[in-house]
Structure formats: C-alpha cells, structure tokens
C-alpha positions in Angstrom: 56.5 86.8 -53.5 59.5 86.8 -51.5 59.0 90.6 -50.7 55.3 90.3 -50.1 55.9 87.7 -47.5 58.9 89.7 -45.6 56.6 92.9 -46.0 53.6 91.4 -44.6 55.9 89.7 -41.7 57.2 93.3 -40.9 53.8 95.0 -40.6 52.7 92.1 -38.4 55.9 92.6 -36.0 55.4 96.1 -36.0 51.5 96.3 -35.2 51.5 93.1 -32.5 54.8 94.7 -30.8 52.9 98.5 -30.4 49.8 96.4 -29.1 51.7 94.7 -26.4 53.7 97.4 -25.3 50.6 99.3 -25.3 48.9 96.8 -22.9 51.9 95.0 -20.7 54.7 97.3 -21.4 58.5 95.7 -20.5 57.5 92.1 -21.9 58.9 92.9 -25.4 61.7 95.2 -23.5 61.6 96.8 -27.2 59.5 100.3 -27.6 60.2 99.7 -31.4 59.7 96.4 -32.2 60.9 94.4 -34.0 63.9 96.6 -33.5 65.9 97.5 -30.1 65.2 101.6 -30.0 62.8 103.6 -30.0 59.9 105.3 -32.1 61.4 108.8 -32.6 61.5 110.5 -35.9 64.3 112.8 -36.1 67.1 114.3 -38.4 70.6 114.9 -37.6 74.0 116.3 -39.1 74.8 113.0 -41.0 71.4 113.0 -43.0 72.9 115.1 -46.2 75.6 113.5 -46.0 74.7 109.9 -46.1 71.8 111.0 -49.0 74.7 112.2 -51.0 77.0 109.0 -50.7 73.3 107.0 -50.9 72.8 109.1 -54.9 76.3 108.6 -55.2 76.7 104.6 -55.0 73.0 104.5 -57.1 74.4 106.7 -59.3 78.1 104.8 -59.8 77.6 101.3 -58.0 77.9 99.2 -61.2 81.5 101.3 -62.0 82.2 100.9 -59.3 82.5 97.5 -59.6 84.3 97.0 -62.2 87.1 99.7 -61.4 90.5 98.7 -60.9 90.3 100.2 -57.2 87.1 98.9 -56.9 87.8 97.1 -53.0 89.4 99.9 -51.6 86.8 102.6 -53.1 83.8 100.5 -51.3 85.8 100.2 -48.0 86.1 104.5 -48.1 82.4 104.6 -49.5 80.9 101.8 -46.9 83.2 103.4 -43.9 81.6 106.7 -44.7 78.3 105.3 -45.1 78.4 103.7 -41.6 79.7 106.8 -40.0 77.2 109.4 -42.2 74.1 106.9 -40.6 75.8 107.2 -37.3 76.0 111.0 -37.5 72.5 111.3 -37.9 71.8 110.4 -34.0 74.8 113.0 -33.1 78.1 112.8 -32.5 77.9 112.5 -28.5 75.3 109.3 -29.1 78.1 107.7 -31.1 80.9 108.0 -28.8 79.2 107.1 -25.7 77.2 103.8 -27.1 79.9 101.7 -26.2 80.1 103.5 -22.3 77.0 102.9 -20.5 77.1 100.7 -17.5 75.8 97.6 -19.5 78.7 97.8 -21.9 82.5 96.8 -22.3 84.0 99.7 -21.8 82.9 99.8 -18.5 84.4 97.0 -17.3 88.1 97.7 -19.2 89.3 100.3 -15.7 88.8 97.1 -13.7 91.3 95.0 -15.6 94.6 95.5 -14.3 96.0 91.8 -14.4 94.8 89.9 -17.5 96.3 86.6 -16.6 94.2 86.8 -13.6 90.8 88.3 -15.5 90.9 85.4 -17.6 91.1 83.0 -15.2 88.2 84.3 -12.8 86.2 85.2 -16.0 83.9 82.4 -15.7 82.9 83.0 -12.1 82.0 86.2 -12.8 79.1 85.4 -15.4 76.3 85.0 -13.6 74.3 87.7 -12.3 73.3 89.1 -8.9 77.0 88.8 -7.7 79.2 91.6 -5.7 81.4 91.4 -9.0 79.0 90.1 -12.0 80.4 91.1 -15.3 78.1 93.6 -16.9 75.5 92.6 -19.3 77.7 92.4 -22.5 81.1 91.1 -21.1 79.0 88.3 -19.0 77.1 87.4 -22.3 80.6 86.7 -24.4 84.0 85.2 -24.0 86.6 86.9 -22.9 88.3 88.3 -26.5 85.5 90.6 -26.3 86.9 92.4 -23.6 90.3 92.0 -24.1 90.3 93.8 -27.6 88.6 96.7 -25.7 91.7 96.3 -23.1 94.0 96.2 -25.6 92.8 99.7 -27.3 93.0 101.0 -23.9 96.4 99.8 -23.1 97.9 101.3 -26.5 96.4 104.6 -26.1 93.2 104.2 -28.0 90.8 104.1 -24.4 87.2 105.3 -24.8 84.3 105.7 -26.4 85.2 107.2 -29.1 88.5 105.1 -30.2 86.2 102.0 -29.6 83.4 103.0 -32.1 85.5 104.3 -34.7 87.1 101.2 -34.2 84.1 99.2 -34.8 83.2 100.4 -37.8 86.7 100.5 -39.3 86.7 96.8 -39.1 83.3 96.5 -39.6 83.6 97.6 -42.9 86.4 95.1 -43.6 83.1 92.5 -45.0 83.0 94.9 -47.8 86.2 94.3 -49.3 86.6 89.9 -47.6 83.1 88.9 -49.3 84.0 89.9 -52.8 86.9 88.5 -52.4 85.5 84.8 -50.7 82.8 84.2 -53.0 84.6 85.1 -56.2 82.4 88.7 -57.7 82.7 92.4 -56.9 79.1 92.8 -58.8 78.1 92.4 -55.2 80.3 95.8 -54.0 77.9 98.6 -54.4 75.2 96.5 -52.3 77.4 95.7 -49.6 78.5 99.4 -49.4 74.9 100.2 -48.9 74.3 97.2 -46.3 71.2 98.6 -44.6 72.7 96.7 -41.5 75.3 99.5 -41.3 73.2 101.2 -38.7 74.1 98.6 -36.2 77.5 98.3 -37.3 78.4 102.2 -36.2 78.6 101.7 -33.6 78.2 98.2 -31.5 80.6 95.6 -30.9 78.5 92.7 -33.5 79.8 95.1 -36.3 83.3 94.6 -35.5 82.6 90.7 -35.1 81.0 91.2 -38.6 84.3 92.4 -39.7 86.5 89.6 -38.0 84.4 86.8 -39.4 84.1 87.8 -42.7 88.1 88.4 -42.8 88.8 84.7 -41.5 85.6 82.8 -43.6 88.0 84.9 -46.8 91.1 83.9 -45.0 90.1 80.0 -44.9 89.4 79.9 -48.9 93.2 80.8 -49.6 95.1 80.1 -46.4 92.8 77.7 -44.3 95.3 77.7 -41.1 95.7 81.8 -40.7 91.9 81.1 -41.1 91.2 79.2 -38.8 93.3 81.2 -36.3 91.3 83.9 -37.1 87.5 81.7 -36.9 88.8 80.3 -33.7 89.5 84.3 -32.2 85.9 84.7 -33.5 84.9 81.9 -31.3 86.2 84.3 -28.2 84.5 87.5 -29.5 81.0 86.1 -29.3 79.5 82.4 -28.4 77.5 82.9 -31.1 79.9 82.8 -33.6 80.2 78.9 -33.7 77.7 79.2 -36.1 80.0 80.6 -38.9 80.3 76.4 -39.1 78.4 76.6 -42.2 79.9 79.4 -43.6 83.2 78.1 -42.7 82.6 74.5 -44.8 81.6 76.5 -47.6 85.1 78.7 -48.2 87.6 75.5 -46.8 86.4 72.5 -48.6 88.6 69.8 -48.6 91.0 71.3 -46.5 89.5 71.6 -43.5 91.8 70.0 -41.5 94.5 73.0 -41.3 91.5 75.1 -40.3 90.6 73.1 -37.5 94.6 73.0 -36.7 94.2 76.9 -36.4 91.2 77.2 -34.4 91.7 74.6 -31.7 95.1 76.4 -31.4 93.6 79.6 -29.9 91.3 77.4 -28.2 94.0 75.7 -26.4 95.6 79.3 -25.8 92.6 80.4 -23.7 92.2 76.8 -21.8 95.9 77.1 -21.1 95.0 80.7 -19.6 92.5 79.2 -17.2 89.3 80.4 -19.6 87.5 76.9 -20.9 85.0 77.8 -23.7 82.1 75.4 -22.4 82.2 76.7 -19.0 81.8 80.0 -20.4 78.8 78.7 -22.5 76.9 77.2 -19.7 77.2 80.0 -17.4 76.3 82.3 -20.1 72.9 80.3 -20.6 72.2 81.0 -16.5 73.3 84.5 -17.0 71.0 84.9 -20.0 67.6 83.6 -18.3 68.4 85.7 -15.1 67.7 88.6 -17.2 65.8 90.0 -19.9 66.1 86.6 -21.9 63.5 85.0 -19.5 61.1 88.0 -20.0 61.0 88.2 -23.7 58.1 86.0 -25.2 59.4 83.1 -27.6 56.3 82.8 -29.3 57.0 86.7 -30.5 60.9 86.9 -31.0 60.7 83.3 -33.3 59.5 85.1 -36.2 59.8 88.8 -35.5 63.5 88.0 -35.4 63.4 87.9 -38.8 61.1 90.8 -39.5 63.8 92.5 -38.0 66.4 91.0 -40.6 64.1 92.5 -43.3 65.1 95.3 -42.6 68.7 94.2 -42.1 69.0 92.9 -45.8 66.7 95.4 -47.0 64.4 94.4 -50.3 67.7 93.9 -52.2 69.0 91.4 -49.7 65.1 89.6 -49.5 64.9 89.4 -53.5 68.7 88.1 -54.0 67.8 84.9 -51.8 68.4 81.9 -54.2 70.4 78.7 -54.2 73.4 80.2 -53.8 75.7 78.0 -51.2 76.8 81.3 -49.5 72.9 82.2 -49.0 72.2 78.6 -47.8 74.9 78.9 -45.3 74.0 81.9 -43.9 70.5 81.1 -43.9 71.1 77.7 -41.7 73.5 79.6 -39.2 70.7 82.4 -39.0 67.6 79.4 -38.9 70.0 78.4 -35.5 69.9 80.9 -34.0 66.4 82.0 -34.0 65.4 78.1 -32.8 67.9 77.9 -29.9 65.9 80.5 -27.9 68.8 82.5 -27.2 68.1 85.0 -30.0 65.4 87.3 -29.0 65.3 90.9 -29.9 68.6 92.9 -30.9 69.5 90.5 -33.5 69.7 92.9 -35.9 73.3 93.6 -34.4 73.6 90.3 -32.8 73.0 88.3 -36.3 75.2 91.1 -38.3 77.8 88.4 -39.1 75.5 85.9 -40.8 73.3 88.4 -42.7 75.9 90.1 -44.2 76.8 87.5 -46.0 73.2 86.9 -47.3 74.1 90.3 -49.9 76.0 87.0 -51.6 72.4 86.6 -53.9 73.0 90.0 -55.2 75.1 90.3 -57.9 72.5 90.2 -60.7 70.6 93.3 -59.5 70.2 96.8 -60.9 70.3 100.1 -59.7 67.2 100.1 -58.8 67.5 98.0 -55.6 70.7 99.8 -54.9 67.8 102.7 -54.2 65.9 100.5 -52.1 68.6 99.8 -50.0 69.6 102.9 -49.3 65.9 104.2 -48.9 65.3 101.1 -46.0 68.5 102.5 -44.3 67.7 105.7 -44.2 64.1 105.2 -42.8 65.2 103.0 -40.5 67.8 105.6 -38.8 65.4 108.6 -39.0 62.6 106.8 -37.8 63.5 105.1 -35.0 66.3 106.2 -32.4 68.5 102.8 -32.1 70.6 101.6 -29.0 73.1 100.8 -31.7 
C-alpha cells in the first residue's frame, strides 16, 4: 500500500508540475518537477559503468554484507556508484556544478581575511546588496564556505577538487550507518542509495557525509560527537534537525554531546558569527527570492514525491517502527511544514533520508534491482542541477 500511495503521489507531482509550467511557467521554478532539472533524456560515458556496479551489488549485495571487509568494500562500491551516475551528465557538468555564480566556489577568491569574513558574514545575507553573498553561501552559515576555503588554501581550489570532494565524504553514510544502528544487512542498499545522484556532486551530499559521521560518532564517543553535530550546525541551518536523530544514537548521555556542540558554537560567537542572526537574515534572504515564488500548496506534498524517488521503492517499503525511521521521518515531516523546504529537497533533505534505508535490512535482491533501476531512470531521464 505503501508503494501505491508514493506511486500515485509521484504521478500527481509529475502531471500537476508539467501543467503549470505549461500554463504560468517560473511559478514552480522547476521544468521537471518534482525534481530541480530538466526533462531531457540522454546517455553518457558513466551509463555502462554504473549498470555494471548496479548487476554487480544485485548480484553480490547479501555477501557483501557479511564479508569481513564488508565497510570498506561499500565505501569503494558506493564512491563508484556516485561518480558512475555523475559521469553520465559528462565530466565537464561534474566539475563545474559547484562554479556557477550561485554557488560557493564563487565566492572563495573573495576571502582573503577569514577573521574578518566571519565577522561581516551576517551583513552580507540579504539580497539586493553591492556585496550580497550568492545564493548558496547567503542561505547557510559560514562552515559552508570556509570548507570550500580551506580546499582552496591547501591546494585543492576548484571545481573539480570540490566535487570529488563531496562525494568522497558523501559516501562516508555508507560505512557510519551500519555502524550507528548496529547491522551491515543494510550495506548493499545504502551503496545503491538512489539519492547518490545528488550527492555527486552538491554540497548536501557532503553534509550527508558529516552528519551521519557525528549521529555514529555520538553512539560511542558523545563529546567528539557532538563537536562534530555542532560543525553540522555551521554547514547548513537545516541541520538542527538531526535533533531527533541525535537523541536516538546518545541516550542518556546527552550531556557530553551538548558539551561538544555548544563548544563550536561558542567558537563561531567568539569569531563575531552568532547562529540566530544568521537564521533570521537567512529567512529575509529566502523570501526575497525564489522561496516567495514557489507555491506552498504544491511544494507541501510534492516534496515528498520527490523523496520517492530519493529512497526509491526499497526505501518506501522498509518504512516501519524502527526508531532510526521515526527519527528521520520527524526531522523530514519539519522541514516540509516550516515552509522553507520547497523544491530541491532531494539534495537539501539528503541527510535525513539517508538514514530512512535504516528499514532495510530484511529485503531481498529484488529491491536491490529496484533501487538501482529508480537511479538510473532518474539520471537518464532528467538532466539534474545536481
């Protein structure tokens, strides 16, 4: 029933977004909606490749599982998953996603004194300024920008360090979610993630990769954790949501987490950035843009059309009463009811749907299939931003 529902909710997205772009085109500001792209069918140099390592994981997934190397096997196969989906738009696409003038590496020339970056950051959030941020580095904090800054500053500058980048430590959730909820039955479907065509490559995957590591991080080691949750907190505003998630793996020790995280809080107040300020301006910055021409009424439930596709039929059928599910399903519920969700979550919402895979581990090969069929149509189908 569960499918039915999320198939019906799909075809509904897909047919009301073509009829409104049809008839008042730029209200959806999404050709291909329920997904940020466009309608473009087309094959590329990573399509036998990513069939191949698609037959392979089908073929060994439940070995794979179980081997002794199992974690670092599904990082190699779920890294070269990511990259094979990329691949399939080209090469240049790839490299220069993370470039254009909305993005972070356009701003990381401009930041030759970080004490002082961090303290003006705040001013610089709202739009129609002489020195706005660009769309992406005004709608986060701060740690954003500064990772991109700090690839640049160790030799590692431009588009193509930062995407490979992304999906190197996007592809970290593959071997931290085993390893927080307890069961590598779950590997070969995280290696097939359908949301691996946003994570290769757009900033979210990386913040996939971050939060997964410190929601692992806080079941053994709550402090280093929370250290870790609280960077999160500076990568995107959106990531105060991993609350849920972050009760689940602590428990009763809570306490050194919170220790850890109002630590790097603290470091950025001390550095003249204050997270709230940053959140309020953000909320301007987001309603003098796009975020004020996108219709609630459609974005509230094509949202999660669009996170069908995310989990794929493997993700949709594994939903149960599992605590990791619930949690990710409450941060995701949220986000879709604050408003400040609409379109693109299926990169934006990459660290809370990763996690709902967690309902997997009881599933045969033959979802393994549909996964990888979802992921494939999706990134031949329709020519992504991400």
């Amino acid at each position: 029933m569960r499918l039915v529902i999320a198939g019906l909710l799909l075809a509904a997205a897909i047919i009301i977004g073509v009829v409104v772009n049809v008839n008042d085109p730029g209200v959806l500001f999404a050709a291909a909606a329920p997904l940020f792209g466009d309608w473009q069918p087309h094959l590329g140099p990573g399509t036998p490749v990513a069939v191949l390592i698609a037959f392979l994981v089908v073929a060994k997934g439940p070995e794979l599982a179980s081997h002794r190397f199992a974690l670092p096997i599904a990082y190699v196969a779920a890294t070269a998953w990511t990259f094979s989906l990329a691949m399939i738009d080209g090469w240049n696409r790839f490299v220069t996603r993370l470039t254009t003038d909305d993005e972070y590496l356009h701003e990381v020339p401009g930041v030759t004194d970080i004490p002082a970056m961090l303290r003006g950051f705040a001013a610089r959030i709202p739009d129609f300024q002489p020195d706005s941020w660009t769309t992406h580095v005004s709608g986060h904090p701060p740690g954003a920008l500064l990772t991109f800054v700090a690839l640049d500053r160790i030799g590692l500058g431009g588009g193509a360090a930062a995407s490979i980048f992304c999906v190197l430590v996007g592809s970290l959730a593959v071997v931290a979610i085993p390893k927080a909820i307890g069961t590598n039955a779950v590997l070969p479907f995280l290696v097939l993630f359908p949301g691996a065509v946003w994570v290769g490559a757009s900033a979210d995957g990386m913040f996939m990769g971050v939060a997964a590591v410190g929601v692992y991080l806080l079941t053994r080691w709550p402090l280093l954790g929370g250290v870790v949750l609280g960077w999160c907190l500076f990568l995107s505003y959106g990531l105060v949501l991993l609350a849920p998630l972050a009760i689940v793996a602590v428990g009763r020790r809570i306490g050194w987490a919170v220790a850890g995280a109002l630590a790097v809080v603290a470091a950025f107040a001390i550095s003249g950035f204050w997270w709230l300020d940053g959140y309020e301006l953000v909320k301007l910055r987001y309603y003098q843009g796009i975020g004020d021409t996108r219709p609630y009424w459609y974005w509230a439930w094509a949202n999660l059309a669009a996170l069908a596709l995310v989990i794929g039929p493997a993700g949709i059928k594994g939903l149960r009463k599992d605590k990791w599910v619930i949690a990710a399903g409450i941060a995701i519920l949220a986000a879709d009811l604050s408003g400040l969700s609409k379109a693109e979550t299926e990169r934006i919402w990459l660290p809370f749907a990763v996690w709902l895979l967690a309902g997997t581990a009881r599933l045969d090969k033959r979802w393994l299939t549909a996964q990888a069929v979802t992921a494939l149509a999706v990134n031949h189908l329709v020519l992504t931003n991400w």
